[in-house]
C-alpha positions in Angstrom: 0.0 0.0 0.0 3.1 2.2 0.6 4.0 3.0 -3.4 0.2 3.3 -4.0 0.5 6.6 -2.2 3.4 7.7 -4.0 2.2 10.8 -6.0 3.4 10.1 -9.2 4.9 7.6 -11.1 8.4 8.9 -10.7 7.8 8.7 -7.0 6.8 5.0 -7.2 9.6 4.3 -9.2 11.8 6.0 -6.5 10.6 4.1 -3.6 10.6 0.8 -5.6 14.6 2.0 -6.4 15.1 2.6 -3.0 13.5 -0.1 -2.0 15.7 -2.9 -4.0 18.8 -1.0 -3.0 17.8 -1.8 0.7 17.5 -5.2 -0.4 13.9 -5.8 -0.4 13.2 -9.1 -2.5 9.4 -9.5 -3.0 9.7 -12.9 -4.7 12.1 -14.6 -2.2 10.1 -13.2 0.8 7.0 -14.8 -0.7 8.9 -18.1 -1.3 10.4 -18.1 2.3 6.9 -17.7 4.3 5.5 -20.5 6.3 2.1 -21.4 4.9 0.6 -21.8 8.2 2.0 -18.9 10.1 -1.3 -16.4 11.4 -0.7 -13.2 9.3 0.0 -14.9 5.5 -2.3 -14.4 4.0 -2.4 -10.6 4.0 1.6 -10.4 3.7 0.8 -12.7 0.7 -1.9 -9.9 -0.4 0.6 -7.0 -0.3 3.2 -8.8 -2.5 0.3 -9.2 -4.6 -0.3 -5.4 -4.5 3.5 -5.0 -5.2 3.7 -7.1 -7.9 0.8 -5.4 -9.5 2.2 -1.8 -9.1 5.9 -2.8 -10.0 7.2 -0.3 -12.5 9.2 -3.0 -14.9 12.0 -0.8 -16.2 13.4 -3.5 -18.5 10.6 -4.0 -20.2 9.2 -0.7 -20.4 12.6 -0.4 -22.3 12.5 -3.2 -24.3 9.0 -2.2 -25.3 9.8 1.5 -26.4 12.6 -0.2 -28.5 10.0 -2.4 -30.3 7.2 0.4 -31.0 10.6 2.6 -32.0 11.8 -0.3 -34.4 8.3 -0.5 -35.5 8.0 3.1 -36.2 10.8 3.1 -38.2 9.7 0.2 -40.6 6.4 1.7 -40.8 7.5 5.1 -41.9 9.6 3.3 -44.8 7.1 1.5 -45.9 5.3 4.6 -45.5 7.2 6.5 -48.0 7.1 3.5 -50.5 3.7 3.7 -50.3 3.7 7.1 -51.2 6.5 6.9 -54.0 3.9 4.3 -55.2 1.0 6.6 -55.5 2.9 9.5 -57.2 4.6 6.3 -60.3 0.9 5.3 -61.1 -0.2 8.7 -60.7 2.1 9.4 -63.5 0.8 6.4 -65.6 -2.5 7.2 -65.1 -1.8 10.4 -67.0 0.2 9.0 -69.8 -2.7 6.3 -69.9 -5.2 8.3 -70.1 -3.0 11.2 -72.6 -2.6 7.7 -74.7 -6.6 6.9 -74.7 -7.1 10.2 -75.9 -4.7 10.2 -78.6 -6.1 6.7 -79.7 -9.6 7.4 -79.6 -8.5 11.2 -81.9 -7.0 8.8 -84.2 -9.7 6.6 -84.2 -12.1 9.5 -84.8 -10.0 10.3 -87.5 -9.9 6.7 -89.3 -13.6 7.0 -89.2 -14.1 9.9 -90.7 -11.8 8.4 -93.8 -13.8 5.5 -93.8 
């Protein structure tokens, strides 16, 4: 309930820091209880709470990396996308430049005929 009070995120992350450094060891502490000992269950319910509110640095990192690796591929294909767009852009004008030059030429072959 401690680092629930913390006021911000930073905070928590403090206290958790400071925490650690004083050698507090959530998982080993719930490994090393007695299962029968009067007052378990609600240390059992705080680790709970702790594990819950743990601020998980490494993969908080290790996710930014992946949405920032993700970013990046998506931008190029982004931009090949667009670079897409613009070539049949440009065909679709010379297509359509060459229907109208085949259908003039048409006209004119009728009009021969």
């Amino acid at each position: 309930a401690f680092i629930e009070t913390a006021p911000s995120d930073q905070h928590r992350f403090y206290i958790q820091a400071e925490l650690e450094q004083a050698g507090f060891k959530p998982s080993l502490l719930g490994k090393t209880l007695p299962s029968k000992a009067p007052g378990v269950e609600s240390v059992k319910s705080e680790l709970s709470r702790w594990d819950k509110n743990f601020i998980d640095v490494p993969a908080l990192k290790a996710t930014t990396e992946k949405a920032t690796t993700e970013v990046t591929v998506l931008k190029e294909k982004l931009t090949i996308l667009e670079r897409r767009i613009h070539i049949l852009q440009e065909e679709k004008g010379v297509l359509s430049s060459l229907e109208k030059c085949l259908k003039d030429r048409c006209s004119e072959l009728e009009s021969e005929v």
